[in-house]
N, C-alpha and C positions, 0 to 999 in steps of 0.2 A: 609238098606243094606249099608254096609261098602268096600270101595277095595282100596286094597295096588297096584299100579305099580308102580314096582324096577327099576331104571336101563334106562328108558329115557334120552335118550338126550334133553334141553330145552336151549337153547342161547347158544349153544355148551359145555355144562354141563351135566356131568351123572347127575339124580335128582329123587327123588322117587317123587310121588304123591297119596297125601288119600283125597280119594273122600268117605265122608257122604249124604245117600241120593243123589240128584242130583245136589249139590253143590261142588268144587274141596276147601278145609277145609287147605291143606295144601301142601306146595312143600319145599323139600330139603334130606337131607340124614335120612330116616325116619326110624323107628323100630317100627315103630305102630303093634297093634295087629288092625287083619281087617278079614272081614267074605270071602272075598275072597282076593288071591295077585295074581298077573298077574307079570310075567316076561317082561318086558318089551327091554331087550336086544337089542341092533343091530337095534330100532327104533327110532325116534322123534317125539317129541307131537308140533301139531301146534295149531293155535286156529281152530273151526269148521269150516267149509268153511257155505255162505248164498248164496241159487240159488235164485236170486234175479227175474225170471219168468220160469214158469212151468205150464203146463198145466197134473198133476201129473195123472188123472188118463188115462190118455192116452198111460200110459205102457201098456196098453190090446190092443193096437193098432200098438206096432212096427213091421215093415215090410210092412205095408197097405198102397197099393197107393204110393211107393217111388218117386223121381225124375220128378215130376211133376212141372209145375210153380205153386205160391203160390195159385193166384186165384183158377187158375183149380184145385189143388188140395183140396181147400174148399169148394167150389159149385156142383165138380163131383163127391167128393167123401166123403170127412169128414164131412160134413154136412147133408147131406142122410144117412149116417148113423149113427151120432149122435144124429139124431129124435128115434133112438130105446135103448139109453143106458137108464139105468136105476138109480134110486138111490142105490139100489146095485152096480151095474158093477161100478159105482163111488166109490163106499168104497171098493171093491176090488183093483180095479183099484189103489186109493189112498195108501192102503197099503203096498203092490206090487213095489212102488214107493218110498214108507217110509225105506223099506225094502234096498231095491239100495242105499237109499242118505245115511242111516245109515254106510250102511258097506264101503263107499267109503266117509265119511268123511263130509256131510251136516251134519249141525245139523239144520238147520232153511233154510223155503222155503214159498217162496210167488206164491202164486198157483192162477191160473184163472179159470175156468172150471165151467161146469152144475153140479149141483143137490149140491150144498155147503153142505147140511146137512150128504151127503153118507163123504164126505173128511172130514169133523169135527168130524166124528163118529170113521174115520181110525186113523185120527190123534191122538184122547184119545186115542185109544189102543196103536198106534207106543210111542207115549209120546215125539218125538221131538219137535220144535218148526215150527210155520205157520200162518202166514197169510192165510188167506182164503176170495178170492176175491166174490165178490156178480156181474155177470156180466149184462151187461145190452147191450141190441144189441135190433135196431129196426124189426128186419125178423123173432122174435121168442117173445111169450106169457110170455117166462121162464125169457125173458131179459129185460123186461117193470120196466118202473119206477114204478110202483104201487108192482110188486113182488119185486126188490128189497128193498122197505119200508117195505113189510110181511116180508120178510127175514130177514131184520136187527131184527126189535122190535122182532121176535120168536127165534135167536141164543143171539143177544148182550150181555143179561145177564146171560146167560148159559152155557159161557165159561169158561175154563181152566185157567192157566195164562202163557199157550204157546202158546194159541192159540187168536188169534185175527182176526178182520175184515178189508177188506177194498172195496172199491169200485171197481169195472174193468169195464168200458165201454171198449166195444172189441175194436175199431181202428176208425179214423174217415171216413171210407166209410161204416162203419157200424152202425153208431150213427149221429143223426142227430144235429145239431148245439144246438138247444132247447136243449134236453136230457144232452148235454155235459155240458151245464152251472148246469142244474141242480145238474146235478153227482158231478160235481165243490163244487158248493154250499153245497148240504149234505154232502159231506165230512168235507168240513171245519166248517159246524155245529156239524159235530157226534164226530170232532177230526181222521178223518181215514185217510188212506193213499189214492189215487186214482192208478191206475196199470193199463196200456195200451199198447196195441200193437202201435207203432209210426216209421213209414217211415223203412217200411218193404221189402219195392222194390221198385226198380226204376217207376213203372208205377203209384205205390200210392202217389211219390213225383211231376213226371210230371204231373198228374189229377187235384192234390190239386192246385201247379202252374196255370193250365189252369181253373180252376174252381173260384180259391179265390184270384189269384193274391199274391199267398205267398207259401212259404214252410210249411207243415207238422206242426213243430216245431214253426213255426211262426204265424200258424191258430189258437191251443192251444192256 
């Protein structure tokens, strides 16, 4: 698939661009023949933007439970009901979300969430780019160190080359010290990235203070 866009503005420059495949092939005053051309007028081309955390398929959940504090709003509500999403409702969910970053300008997103294989499944179809966090949380079976090692060895080589893995312990009053070195350690053996929640409210900075004798940031 070939496309011609005319008429972009790029470093305050009209500028055509042809994109072959999913590659951008060429930029300047272009006369290419191309299978589709876009008008580009009265617009500018940035680079993609990256949502550098997301919990993507939880588009199926806007409006639930607003204006809560963060605790309560994970213990009374999003969590009781995350015991029933599915690996479906995740790939929906994911997509649904792919669908949003596309048309407003993500191209690449690092995502943390259950059921990794429903959001790897949305993401071949979307075709953007993603990280895909493996989480690990001690309150749940799904977020054990032993699933995450099943998860890696059954995606690792199965991937795309948009899509990639990394590690996500959820936060640290949800992981326990042991577990976090762990997650530490396998990353920097697999080469992955690690992705966490960190000093998220005030009450998670003054706990860690009164518990460890440090900040958040300083317990990591």
């Amino acid at each position: 698939m070939s496309i011609l866009i005319k008429n972009v503005v790029l470093n305050n420059k009209k500028q055509d661009i042809f994109i072959e495949g999913n590659k951008i092939e060429n930029i300047g005053r272009l006369n290419f023949k191309a299978e589709e051309k876009i008008d580009g007028k009265g617009k500018a081309v940035l680079p993609g933007f990256v949502n550098c955390h997301t919990h993507s398929a939880m588009s199926l959940l806007k409006g639930y439970a607003d204006d809560f504090p963060l605790k309560k709003w994970l213990t009374e509500k999003i969590w009781l009901l995350e015991k029933n999403i599915s690996k479906d409702d995740v790939y929906l969910g994911t997509k649904l979300a792919c669908l949003e970053m596309i048309k407003t300008g993500t191209t690449c997103f690092n995502d943390m969430y259950w059921h990794a294989g429903g959001a790897i499944e949305a993401v071949k179809e979307m075709k953007i780019r993603a990280v895909i966090g493996l989480i690990m949380a001690d309150f749940s079976q799904a977020g054990s160190e032993e699933n995450v090692k099943i998860s890696y060895k059954k995606f690792k080589d199965r991937l795309p080359e948009n899509i990639s893995l990394a590690i996500a312990p959820h936060a640290i009053y949800t992981v326990s010290k042991e577990n976090l070195i762990w997650a530490k350690n396998f990353a920097n053996e697999n080469n992955l990235l690690l992705h966490i929640h960190l000093s998220e409210t005030v009450d998670e900075v003054k706990n860690c203070i009164a518990q460890h004798k440090m900040t958040p940031v300083e317990y990591l």
